[in-house]
N, C-alpha and C positions, 0 to 999 in steps of 0.2 A: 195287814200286809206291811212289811217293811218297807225303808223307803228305799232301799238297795233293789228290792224287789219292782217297786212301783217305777222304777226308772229302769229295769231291765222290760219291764212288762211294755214303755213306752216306745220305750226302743224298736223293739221287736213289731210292735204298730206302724210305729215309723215307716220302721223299713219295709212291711207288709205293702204298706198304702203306696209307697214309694216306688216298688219294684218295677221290674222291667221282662219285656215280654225274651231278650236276653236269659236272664237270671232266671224266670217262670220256667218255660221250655225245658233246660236244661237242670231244675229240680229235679225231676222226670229220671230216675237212674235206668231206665231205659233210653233214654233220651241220651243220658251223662255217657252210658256205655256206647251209642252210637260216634257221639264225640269224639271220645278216646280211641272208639274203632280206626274213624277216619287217619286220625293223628301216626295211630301204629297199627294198621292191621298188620304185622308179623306176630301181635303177641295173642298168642293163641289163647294162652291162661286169663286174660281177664275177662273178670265177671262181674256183675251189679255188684254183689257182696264185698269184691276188692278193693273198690272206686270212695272214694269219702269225699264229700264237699266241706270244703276248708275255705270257703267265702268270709272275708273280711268285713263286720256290720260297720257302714260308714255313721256312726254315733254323734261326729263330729258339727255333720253336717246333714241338709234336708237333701242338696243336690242328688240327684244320679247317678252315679256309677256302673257303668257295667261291667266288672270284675269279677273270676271263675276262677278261683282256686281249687284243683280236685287233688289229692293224695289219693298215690296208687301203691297199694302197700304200704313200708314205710322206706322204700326205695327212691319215689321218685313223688316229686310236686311240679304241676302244669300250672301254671297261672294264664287265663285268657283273659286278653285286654278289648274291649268292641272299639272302635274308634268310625263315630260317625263320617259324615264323607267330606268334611272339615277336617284336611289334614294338619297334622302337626306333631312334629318330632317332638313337643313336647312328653310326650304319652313315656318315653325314658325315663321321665323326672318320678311319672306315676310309677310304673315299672318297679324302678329300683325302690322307691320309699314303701311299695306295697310289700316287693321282696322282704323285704327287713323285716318289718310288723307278720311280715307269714311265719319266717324263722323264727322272731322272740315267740311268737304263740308258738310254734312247733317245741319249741325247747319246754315252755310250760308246761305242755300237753304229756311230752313223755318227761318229765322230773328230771331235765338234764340242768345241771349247774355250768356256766361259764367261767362262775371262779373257783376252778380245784382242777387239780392238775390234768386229770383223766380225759382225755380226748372226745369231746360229744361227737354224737352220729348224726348225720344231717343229711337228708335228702334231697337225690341231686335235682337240681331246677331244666325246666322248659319254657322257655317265654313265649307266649304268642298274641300276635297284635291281629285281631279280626277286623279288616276296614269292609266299609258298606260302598263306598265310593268308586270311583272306576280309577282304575290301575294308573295307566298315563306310563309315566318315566318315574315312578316310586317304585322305591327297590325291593327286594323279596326280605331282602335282611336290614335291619336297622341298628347303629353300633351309639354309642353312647360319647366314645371316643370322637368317632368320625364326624357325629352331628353337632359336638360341642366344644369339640380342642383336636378340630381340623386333622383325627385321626394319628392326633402326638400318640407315647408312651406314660397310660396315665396309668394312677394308682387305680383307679378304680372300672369297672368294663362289665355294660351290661347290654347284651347284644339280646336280640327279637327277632322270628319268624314275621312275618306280614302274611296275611290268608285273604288273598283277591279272591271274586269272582268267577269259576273255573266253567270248564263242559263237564266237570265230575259229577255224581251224583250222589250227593253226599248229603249231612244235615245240616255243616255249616253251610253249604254252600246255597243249601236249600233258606237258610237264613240272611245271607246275604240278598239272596231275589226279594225274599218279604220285604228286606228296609229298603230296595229302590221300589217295588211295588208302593210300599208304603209314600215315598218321599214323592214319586210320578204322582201319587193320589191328593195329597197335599199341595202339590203345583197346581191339578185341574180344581181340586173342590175348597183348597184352604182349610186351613185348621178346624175342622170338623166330624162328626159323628159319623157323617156318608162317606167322606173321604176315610173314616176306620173299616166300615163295615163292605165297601168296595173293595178295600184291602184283602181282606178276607175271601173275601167271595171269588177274588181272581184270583190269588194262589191257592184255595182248595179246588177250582174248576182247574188249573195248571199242577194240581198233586204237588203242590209248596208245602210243605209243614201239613200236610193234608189231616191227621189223624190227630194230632194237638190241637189245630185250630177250630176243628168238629166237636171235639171232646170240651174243650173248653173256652165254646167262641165269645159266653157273655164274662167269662173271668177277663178274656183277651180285650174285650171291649173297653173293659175297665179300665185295666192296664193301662193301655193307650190312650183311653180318652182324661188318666192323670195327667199325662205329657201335656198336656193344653191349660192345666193349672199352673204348672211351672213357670215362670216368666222367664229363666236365665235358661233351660232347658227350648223352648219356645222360641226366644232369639235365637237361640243356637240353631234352632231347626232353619227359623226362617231365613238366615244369613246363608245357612248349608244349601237353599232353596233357590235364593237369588243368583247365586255361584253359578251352582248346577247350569240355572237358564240361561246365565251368560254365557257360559262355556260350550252351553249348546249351539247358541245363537251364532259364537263366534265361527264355533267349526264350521256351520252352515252355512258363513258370510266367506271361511277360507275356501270350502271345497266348491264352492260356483266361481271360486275369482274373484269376490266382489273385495274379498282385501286381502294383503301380504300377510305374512305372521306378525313383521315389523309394527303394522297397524294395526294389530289390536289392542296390544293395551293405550293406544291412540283415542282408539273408538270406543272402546271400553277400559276405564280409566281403574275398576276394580278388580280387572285382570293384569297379571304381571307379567314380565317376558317369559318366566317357566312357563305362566301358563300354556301363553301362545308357541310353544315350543312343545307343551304336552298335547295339545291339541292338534300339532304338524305331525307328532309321532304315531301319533291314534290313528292319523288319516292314511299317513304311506304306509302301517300295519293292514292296512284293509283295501291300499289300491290293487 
């Protein structure tokens, strides 16, 4: 075996060992067409057959990614972004750099040259940012502009759907419940195997992901319980963890009275005034 080979072969390990219950699922081109259903159901025409995964192999690096690039025809490219419940407009900077590396591989894929005069064909883009977190005062759209040059006139503009948590009944949305299923499970039980398999057990009795997670609960098992060998993935979680219960605690301490919004990040010195301001908007949302 070459070594060209034995380094693709590692690769491909890599990213196997690596992957994410994200990225798994939505291998599934049934799964992929459910996706795309949600996205457009006006397009009657697609089928499994239509749909291609165009997923970027992060080579670079061991980290995680959750990134879903599907071509539909050769009309149009979606890229999904997960963005755990740790917000940050950074996910832009991902966005656009991922964009680029999809077009240089698109261009490869169909033999189009950049230098010769003939105009390439390029398929037009979808952005979409999946957060697992609860909504608050974060916008539906996310501009690149707005988040980074205060919405000037810049040369460059790469703007993003957001996909909260809805009453729809859909797959993403059915994937969003698993990761606070998921995250609520990891509060009570900590980075653990019961806290996975608890996971499971309440969203297939709740028909979550019901038919994936039956089909292949000891793959999922896997999966997830890689997350706990990660140590930068793992801080991530548990920072996203600590938040969560602050922000719970706080709403809790606002909606009896026991403090203003002014005082939370008083009393909670890891929350910010957005916060306490996303936390006012949640509440008067549901008086």
């Amino acid at each position: 075996m070459s070594d060209d080979a034995k380094q693709n072969k590692e690769i491909k390990a890599k990213r196997t060992a690596k992957n994410s219950v994200f990225l798994d699922l939505f291998q599934d081109k049934k799964n992929l067409l459910k996706l795309y259903k949600t996205l457009h159901p006006e397009d009657e025409d697609a089928t499994e057959e239509t749909l291609d995964i165009v997923t970027i192999d992060n080579v670079l690096t061991d980290n995680l990614y959750n990134d879903l690039g599907i071509m539909v025809g050769n009309n149009r490219l979606l890229l999904l972004f997960e963005a755990q419940s740790l917000w940050s407009v950074n996910i832009l900077i991902r966005i656009l750099l991922y964009l680029a590396q999809s077009y240089h591989e698109y261009f490869e894929r169909t033999n189009q040259s950049l230098y010769k005069s003939k105009k390439v064909k390029m398929p037009k883009p979808e952005l979409y940012v999946i957060y697992t977190g609860n909504k608050g005062r974060k916008p539906d759209i996310i501009s690149l502009s707005q988040e980074f040059f205060d919405g000037a006139d810049v040369d460059i503009e790469i703007k993003a759907q957001v996909i909260y948590e809805s009453d729809k009944d859909n797959i993403i949305n059915e994937y969003i419940v698993f990761c606070k299923v998921f995250n609520e499970q990891i509060k009570q039980q900590g980075m653990t195997k019961q806290a996975v398999t608890e996971t499971i057990r309440i969203c297939k009795d709740r028909n979550i992901l019901k038919h994936y997670l039956s089909s292949k609960e000891v793959e999922v098992i896997t999966i997830m319980m890689s997350l706990f060998d990660d140590e930068q993935i793992m801080r991530t979680y548990a920072k996203d963890i600590k938040r969560e219960t602050l922000m719970e605690n706080a709403r809790h301490m606002l909606k009896i009275g026991k403090l203003t919004v002014e005082e939370i990040p008083i009393c909670y010195p890891d929350l910010s005034m957005d916060d306490a301001k996303e936390i006012e908007e949640e509440l008067m949302q549901f008086a």
